[in-house]
C-alpha positions in Angstrom: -31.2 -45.7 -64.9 -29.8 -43.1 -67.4 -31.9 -42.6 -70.6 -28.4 -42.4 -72.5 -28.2 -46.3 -71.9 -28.3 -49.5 -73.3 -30.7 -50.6 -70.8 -33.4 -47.4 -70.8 -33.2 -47.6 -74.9 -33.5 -51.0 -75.8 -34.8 -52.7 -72.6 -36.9 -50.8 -70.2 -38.4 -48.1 -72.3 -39.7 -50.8 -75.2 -40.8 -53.1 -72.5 -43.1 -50.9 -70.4 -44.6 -49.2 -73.6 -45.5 -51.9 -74.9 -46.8 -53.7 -71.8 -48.5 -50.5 -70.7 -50.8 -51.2 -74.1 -51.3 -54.4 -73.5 -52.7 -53.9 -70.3 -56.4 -52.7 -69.0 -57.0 -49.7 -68.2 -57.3 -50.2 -64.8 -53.6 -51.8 -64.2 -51.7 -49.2 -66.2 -51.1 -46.7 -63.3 -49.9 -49.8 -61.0 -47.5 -51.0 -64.1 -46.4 -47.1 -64.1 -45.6 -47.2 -60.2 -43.6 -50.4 -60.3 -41.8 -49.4 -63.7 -40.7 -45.9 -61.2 -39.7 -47.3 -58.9 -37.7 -49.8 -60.5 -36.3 -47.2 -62.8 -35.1 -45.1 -59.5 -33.6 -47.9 -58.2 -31.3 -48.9 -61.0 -29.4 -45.9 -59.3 -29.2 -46.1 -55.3 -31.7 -48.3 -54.3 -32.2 -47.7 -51.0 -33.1 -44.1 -51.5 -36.1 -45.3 -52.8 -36.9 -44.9 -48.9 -36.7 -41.2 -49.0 -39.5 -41.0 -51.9 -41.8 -43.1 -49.9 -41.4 -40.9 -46.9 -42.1 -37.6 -48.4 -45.1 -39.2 -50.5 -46.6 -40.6 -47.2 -46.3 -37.4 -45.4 -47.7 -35.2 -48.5 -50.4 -37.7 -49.1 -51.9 -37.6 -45.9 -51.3 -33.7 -45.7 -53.2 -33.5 -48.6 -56.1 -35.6 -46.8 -55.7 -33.6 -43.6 -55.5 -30.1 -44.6 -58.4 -30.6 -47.0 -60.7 -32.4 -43.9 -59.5 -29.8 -41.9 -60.2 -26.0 -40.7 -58.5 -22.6 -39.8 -55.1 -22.9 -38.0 -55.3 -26.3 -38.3 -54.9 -26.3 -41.9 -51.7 -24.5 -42.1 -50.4 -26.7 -39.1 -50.7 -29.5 -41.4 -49.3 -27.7 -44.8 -46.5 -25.9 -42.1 -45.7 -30.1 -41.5 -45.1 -31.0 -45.2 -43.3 -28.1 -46.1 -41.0 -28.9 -42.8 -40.5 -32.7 -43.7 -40.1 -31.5 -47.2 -37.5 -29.4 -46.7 -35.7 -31.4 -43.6 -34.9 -34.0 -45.9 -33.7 -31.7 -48.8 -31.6 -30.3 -45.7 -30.1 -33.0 -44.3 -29.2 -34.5 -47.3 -28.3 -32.0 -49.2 -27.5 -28.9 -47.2 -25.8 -29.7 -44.4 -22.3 -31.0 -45.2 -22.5 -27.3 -46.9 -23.3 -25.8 -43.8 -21.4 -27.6 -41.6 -18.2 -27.2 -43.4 -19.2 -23.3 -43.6 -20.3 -23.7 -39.3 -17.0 -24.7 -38.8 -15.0 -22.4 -41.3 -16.4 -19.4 -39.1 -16.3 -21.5 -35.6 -12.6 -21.4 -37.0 -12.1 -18.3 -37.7 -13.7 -17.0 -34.3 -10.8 -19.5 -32.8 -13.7 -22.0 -31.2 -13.9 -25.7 -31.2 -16.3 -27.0 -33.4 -16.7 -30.9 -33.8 -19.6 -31.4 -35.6 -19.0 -34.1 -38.2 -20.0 -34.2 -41.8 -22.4 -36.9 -43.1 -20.9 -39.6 -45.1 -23.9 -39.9 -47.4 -24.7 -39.5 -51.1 -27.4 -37.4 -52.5 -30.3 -39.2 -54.0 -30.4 -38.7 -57.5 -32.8 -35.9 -58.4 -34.2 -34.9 -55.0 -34.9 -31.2 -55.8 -37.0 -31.9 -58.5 -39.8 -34.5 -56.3 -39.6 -32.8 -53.4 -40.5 -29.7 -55.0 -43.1 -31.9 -57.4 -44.3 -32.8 -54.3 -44.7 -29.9 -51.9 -46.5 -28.3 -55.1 -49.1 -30.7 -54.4 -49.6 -29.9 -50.7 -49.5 -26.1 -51.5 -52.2 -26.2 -54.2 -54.4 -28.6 -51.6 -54.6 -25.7 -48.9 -55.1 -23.3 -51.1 -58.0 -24.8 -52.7 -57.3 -25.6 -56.1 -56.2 -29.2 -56.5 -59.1 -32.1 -54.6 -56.6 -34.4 -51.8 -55.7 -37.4 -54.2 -57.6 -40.5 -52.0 -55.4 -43.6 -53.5 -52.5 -43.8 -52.3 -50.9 -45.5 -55.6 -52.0 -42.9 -57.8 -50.7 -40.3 -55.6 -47.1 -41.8 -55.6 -47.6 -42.2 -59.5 -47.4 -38.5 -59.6 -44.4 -37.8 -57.8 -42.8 -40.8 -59.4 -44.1 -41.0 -62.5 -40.6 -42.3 -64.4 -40.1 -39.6 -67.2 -39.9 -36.6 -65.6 -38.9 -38.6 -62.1 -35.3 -37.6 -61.7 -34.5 -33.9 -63.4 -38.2 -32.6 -64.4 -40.1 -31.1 -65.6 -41.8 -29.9 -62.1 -45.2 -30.8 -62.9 -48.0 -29.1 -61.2 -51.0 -31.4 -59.5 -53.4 -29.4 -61.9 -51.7 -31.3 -64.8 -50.0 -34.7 -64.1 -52.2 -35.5 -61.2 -55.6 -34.8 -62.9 -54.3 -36.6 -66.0 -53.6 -39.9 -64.0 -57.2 -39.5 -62.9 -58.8 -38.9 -66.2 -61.8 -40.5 -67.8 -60.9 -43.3 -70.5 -59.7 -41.4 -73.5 -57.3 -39.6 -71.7 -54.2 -40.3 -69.5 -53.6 -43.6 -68.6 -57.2 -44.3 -70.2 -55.9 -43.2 -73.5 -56.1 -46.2 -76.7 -52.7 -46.4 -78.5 -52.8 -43.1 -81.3 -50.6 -43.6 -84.0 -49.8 -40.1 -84.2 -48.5 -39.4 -80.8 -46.4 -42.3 -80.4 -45.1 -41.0 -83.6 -44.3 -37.6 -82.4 -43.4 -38.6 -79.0 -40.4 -41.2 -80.5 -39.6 -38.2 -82.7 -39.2 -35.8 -80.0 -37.2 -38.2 -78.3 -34.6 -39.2 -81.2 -34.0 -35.0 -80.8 -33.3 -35.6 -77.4 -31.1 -37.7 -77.9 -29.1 -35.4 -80.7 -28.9 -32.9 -78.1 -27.2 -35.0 -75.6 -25.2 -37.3 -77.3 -24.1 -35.7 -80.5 -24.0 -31.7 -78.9 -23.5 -31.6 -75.2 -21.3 -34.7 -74.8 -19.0 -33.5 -77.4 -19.0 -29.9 -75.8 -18.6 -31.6 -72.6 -15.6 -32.8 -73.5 -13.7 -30.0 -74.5 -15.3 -28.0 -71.3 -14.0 -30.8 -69.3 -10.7 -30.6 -70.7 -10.3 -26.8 -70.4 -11.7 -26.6 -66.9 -9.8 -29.6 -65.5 -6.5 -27.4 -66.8 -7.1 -23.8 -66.2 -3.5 -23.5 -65.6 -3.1 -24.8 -69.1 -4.7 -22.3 -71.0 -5.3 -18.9 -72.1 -8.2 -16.5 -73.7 -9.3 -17.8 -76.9 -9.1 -21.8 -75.1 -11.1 -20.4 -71.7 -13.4 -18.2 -74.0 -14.1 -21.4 -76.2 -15.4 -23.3 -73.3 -17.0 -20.5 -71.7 -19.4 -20.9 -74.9 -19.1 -24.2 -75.5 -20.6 -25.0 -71.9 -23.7 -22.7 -72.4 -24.0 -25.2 -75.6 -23.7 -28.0 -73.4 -26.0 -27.4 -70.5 -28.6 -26.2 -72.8 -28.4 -29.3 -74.8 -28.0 -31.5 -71.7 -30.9 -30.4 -69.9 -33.4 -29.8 -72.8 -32.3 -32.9 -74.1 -33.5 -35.2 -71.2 -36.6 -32.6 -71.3 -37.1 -33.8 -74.8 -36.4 -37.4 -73.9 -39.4 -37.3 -71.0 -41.5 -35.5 -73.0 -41.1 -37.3 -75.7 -41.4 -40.6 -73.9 -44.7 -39.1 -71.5 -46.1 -38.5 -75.1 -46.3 -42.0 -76.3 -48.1 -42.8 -73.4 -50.4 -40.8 -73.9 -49.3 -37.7 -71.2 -48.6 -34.4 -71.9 -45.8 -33.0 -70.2 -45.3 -29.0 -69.4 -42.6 -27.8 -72.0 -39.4 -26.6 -70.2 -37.4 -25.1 -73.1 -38.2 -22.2 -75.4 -35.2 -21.2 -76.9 -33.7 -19.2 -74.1 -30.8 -18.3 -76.0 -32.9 -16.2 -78.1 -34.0 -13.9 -75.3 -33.7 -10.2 -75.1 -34.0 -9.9 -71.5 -32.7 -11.8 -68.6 -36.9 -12.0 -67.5 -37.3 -13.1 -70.6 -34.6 -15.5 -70.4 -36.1 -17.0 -66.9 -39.3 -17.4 -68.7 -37.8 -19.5 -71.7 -35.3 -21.5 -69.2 -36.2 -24.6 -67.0 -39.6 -22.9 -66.6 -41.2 -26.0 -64.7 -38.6 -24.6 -61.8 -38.8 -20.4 -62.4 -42.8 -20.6 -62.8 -42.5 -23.0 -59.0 -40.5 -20.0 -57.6 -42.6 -17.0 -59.0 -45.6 -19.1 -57.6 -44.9 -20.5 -54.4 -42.1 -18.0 -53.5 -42.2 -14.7 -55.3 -45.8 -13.7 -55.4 -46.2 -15.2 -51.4 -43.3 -12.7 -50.9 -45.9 -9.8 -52.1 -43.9 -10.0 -55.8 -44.2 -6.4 -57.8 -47.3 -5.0 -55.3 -44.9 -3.8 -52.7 -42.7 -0.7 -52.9 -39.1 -0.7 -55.2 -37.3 -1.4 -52.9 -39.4 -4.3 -51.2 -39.5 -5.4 -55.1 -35.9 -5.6 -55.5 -35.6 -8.0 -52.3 -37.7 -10.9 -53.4 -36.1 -10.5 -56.6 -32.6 -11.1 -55.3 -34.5 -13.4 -52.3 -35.8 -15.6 -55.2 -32.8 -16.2 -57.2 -30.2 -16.7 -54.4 -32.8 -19.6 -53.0 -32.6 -20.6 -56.6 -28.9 -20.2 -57.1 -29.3 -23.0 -53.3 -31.8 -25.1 -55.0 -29.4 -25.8 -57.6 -26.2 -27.0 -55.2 -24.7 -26.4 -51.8 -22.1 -24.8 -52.9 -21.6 -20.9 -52.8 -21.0 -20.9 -56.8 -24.3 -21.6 -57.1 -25.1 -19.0 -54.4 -23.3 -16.4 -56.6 -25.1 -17.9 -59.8 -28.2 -17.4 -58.5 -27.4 -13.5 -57.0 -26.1 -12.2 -60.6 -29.4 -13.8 -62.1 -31.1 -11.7 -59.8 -28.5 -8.7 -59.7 -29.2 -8.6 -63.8 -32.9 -7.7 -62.9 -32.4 -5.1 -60.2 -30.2 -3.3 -62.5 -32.8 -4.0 -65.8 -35.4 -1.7 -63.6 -33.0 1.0 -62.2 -31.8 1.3 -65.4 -34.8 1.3 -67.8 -35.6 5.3 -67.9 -31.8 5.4 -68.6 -32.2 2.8 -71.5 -34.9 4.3 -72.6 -33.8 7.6 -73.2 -30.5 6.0 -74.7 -32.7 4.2 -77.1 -34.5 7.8 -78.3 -31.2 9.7 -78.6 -29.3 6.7 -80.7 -32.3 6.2 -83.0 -32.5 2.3 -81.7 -36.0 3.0 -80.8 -37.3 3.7 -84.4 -34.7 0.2 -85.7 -36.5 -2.5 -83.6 -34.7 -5.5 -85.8 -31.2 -4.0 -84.5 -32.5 -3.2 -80.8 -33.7 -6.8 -80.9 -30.3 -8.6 -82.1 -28.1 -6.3 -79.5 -30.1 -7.1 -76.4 -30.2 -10.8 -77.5 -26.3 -10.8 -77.6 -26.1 -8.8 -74.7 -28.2 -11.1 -72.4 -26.4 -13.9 -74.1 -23.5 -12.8 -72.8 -24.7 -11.1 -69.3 -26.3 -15.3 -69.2 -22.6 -16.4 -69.9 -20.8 -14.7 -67.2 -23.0 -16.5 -64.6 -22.2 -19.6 -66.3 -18.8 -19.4 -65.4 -19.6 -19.6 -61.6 -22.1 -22.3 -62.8 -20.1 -24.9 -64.1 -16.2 -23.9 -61.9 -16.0 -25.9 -58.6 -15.0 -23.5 -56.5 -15.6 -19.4 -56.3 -11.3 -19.3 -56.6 -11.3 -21.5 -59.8 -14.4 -19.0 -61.1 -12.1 -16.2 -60.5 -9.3 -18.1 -62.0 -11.2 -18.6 -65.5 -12.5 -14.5 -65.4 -8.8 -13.4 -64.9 -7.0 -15.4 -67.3 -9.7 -14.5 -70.0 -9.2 -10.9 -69.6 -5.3 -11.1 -68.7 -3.7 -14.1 -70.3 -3.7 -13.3 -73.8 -3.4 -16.1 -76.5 -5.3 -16.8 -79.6 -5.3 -19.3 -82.4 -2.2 -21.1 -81.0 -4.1 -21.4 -77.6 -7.0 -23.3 -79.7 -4.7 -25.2 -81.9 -3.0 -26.6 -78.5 -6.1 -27.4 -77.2 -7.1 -28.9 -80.0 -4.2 -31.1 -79.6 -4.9 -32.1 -76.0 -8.2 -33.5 -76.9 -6.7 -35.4 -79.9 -9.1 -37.9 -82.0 -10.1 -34.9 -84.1 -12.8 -34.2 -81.6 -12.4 -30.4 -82.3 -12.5 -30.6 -85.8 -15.8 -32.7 -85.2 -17.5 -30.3 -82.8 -17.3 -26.9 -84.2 -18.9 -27.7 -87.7 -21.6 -29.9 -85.9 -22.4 -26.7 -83.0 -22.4 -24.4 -86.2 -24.9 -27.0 -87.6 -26.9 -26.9 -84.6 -27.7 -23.6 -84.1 -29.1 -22.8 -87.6 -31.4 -26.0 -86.8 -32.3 -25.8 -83.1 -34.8 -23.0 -83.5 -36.8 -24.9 -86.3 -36.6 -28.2 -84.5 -37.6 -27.0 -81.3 -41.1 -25.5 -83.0 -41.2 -28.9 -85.1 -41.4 -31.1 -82.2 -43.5 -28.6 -80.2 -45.9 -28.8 -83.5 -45.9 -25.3 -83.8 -44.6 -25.3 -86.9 -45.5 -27.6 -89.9 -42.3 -29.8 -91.1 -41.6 -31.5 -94.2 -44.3 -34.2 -95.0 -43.9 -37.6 -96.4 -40.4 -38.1 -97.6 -38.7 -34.7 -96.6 -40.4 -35.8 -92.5 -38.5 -38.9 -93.1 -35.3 -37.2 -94.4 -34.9 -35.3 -91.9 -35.4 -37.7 -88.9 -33.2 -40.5 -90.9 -30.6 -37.8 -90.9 -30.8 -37.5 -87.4 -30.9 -41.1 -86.7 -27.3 -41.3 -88.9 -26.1 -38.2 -87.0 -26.8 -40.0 -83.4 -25.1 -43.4 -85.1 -22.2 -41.6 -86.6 -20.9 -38.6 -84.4 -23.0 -39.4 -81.5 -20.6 -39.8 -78.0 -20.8 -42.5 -76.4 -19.3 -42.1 -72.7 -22.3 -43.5 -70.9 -22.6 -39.4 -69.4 -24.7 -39.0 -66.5 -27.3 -35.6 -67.3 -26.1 -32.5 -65.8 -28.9 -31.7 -63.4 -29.2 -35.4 -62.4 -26.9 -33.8 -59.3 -29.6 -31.2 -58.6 
């Protein structure tokens, strides 16, 4: 069930608030279960089968490794992480690796007859299977008690908000909030205040999605489905227009689960800090999709041996981390690539820093902070923007494509005017001012609804949100868009 629907806005979301209300305490977690798992369904139904076999084999790893001792324990953990990843493998990985298995079997001049699996991926697998080997992990190393009801357990990995593209939540958080004592959790009374917030942080969810990212969408779609078509300025367009989009996307349906896990009552890890305001590319990876980069410094990067090895060693589970990533992401080797310059970007940041810092004495940009500050922002924008390119192209050839005919083709306003054309419906003219628009506000919303900010109060708060509201009615785009990292 998408979020952007009908049914999620005005059916299921409304129904299973209120009824989670209306409800003792002691039902609400099994009216949360069913509500997941009917809300996973609405997709492929019969994938619902996957989630129930990775939840049985974590929950009774978590039971097993905590009853057990020595080898034992890590026989058990060693299990989960293998079923974990099986699945992920199977049905994910290995139409990837068997078309690359026979690519090379080809190449060598062998036979290779291995067939391909005709099987879709289930919606959102990355992100539960990941929520879920977190919860093994943290068992056997000693920080999260083995969850004893089943029900509760499965709540956490299914729990309907963050259920299909995050946030990654950690046991520590979701779990132990499921389990509360009354006045938190699912033990929480109705508070005015957070349902409140929580619809408000929503409705901006929904702005990003529907009124920025689906209109970006478009034009991306449009340029990228025609490389052929265009030139610079039209390629360069939806080079920036994408980062737009898959920002707004994501942190959209972050806002929307948030904002939904609020009014319940939960409190959600925040995912988004605008990351487009970084001045690093580590600072980047600790403002974007952090649920997933704080999983990997955790359970992959610091395992690994992190920074207390020698350079060297410290430059490999860099680049280890984000190729995995770049995997986690898609089978596909764009992703691969994606994933390497992310963690190319860093080995160069440290064998360059001596070399930046002397350039920063000698210019005078160490005594001008302000200025240091707005050039590396635009250059790790841009250094982010690159890797976009092999992000959102199908192929590594149609990546290329896009990077040669930006710096080769030429073209300028009548390359935009054509495009502009091709879309029809005025959607350009529409897009631009409302993009311009959205990057003077994003900044100040995004500390609003984290409430790290105080907003206008009384009739400026309802201003404001009523302008959103008309903005969502008005200009909102409604093509019923499935969520970018739904396919993740």
């Amino acid at each position: 069930m998408l979020f952007n629907s009908f049914e999620f806005l005005c059916l299921f979301f409304p129904l299973v608030t209120g009824a989670y209300f209306l409800l003792p305490h002691r039902w609400r977690w099994l009216l949360l279960l069913a509500a997941s798992c009917w809300f996973y369904m609405a997709f492929v139904p019969v994938y619902i089968l996957i989630l129930a076999f990775t939840i049985a084999v974590d929950y009774f790893a978590g039971l097993w490794i905590e009853r057990s001792e020595g080898r034992t324990r890590k026989t058990f953990l060693v299990a989960s992480i293998i079923a974990n990843v099986g699945v992920l493998a199977v049905f994910k990985y290995w139409n990837f690796l068997n078309g690359n298995l026979s690519a090379l079997f080809h190449d060598l001049g062998l036979g290779y007859h291995v067939p391909d699996l005709g099987i879709l991926l289930p919606i959102g697998l990355s992100f539960h299977t990941f929520q879920s080997l977190s919860y093994t992990i943290e068992v056997y190393r000693g920080h999260q008690r083995a969850e004893r009801r089943p029900g509760v357990f499965a709540l956490y990995v299914m729990f309907y908000p963050q259920l299909v593209a995050g946030p990654i939540e950690r046991p520590a958080n979701l779990l132990d909030q499921l389990n509360a004592p009354e006045g938190r959790g699912i033990r929480s009374h109705l508070d005015a205040d957070r349902v409140v917030w929580g619809l408000k942080q929503m409705l901006w969810g929904f702005v990003k999605k529907l009124v920025i990212a689906d209109r970006c969408g478009a034009v991306v779609d449009q340029v990228y489905g025609h490389i052929g078509g265009y030139h610079t300025a039209g390629l360069l367009l939806a080079c920036y227009l994408f980062a737009l989009q898959i920002y707004c996307d994501f942190s959209g349906y972050t806002d929307i689960a948030l904002g939904a896990a609020r009014v319940m009552g939960f409190d959600l890890m925040v995912n988004f800090r605008t990351p487009y305001r970084s001045g690093s590319i580590s600072e980047f990876w600790s403002r974007w999709h952090i649920s997933l980069s704080s999983w990997f410094r955790d359970y992959l990067y610091i395992p690994l041996g992190g920074n207390r090895v020698s350079r060297p060693m410290w430059y490999r589970n860099l680049l280890i981390v984000f190729l995995v990533s770049g995997l986690w992401h898609g089978a596909n080797w764009t992703y691969v690539i994606w994933g390497g310059l992310h963690g190319a970007y860093l080995v160069l940041a440290l064998l360059f820093a001596p070399f930046w810092r002397r350039f920063d004495d000698r210019t005078g940009l160490a005594g001008a902070p302000r200025l240091k500050q707005v050039l590396n922002v635009l250059v790790t924008f841009h250094l982010v923007l690159f890797a976009w390119i092999f992000f959102r192209a199908g192929t590594v050839q149609e990546a290329f494509e896009v990077i040669h005919r930006i710096v080769h083709s030429g073209g300028g306003l009548g390359d935009v005017l054509a495009l502009r054309k091709d879309l029809g419906n005025g959607m350009l003219d529409t897009t631009l001012p409302l993009v311009v628009l959205f990057l003077f506000i994003d900044p100040y919303m995004d500390a609003l609804i984290k409430r790290e900010r105080s907003g206008p109060r009384g009739l400026g708060s309802m201003l404001l949100f009523a302008a959103l509201v008309v903005a969502l009615v008005v200009v909102g785009y409604y093509g019923r868009t499935s969520f970018i990292y739904f396919q993740f």
